[in-house]
C-alpha positions in Angstrom: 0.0 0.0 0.0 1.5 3.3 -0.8 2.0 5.9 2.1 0.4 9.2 -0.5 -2.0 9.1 -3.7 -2.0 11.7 -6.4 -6.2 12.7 -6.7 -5.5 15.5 -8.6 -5.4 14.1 -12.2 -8.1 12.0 -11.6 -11.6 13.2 -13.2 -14.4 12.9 -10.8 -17.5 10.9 -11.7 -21.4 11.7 -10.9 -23.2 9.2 -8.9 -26.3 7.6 -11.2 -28.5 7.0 -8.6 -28.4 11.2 -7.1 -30.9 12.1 -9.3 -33.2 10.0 -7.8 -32.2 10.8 -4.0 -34.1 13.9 -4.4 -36.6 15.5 -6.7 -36.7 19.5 -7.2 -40.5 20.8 -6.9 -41.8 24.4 -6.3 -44.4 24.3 -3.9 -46.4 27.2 -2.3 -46.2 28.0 1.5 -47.3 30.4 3.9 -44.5 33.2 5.1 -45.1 32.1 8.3 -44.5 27.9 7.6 -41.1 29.5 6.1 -39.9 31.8 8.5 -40.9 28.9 11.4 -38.3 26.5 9.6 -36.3 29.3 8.4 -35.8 29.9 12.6 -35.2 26.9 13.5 -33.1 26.0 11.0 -30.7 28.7 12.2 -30.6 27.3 15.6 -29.7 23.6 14.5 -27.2 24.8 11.6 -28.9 23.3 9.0 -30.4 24.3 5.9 -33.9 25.0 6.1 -35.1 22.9 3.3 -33.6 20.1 4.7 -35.4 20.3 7.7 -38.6 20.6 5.9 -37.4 17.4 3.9 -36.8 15.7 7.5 -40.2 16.7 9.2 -42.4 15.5 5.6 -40.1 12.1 5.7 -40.7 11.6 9.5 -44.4 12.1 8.6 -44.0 9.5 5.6 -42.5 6.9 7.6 -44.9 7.4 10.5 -47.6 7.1 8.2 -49.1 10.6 9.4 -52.9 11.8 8.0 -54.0 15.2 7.9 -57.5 14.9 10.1 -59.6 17.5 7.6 -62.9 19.1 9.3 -64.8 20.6 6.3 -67.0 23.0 7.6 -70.0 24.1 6.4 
């Protein structure tokens, strides 16, 4: 085994399977939804659309419904 590489001739490669990690979407939400994330976002160092990503996959793997009251 060699005790130093040389990486900076090499050519980097894309991983195939990152476009399916993730999937860009626009989606439309309240200032307030934003700025809640946005907040604490800033206090876990984090991105804020990551977090957003974590809460809706937590809800997704918890299997999580929406209990709608119409009212009339």
């Amino acid at each position: 085994m060699r005790t130093a590489y040389e990486f900076s001739k090499m050519k980097g490669r894309r991983n195939p399977y990152a476009k399916l990690l993730k999937k860009p979407v626009t989606i439309r939400l309240g200032a307030d939804v934003v700025e809640y994330f946005k907040s604490m976002a800033n206090q876990m160092e984090v991105p804020y659309q990551n977090l957003i990503n974590l809460y809706l996959r937590d809800c997704v793997q918890s299997h999580r419904h929406i209990q709608w009251v119409a009212h009339s």
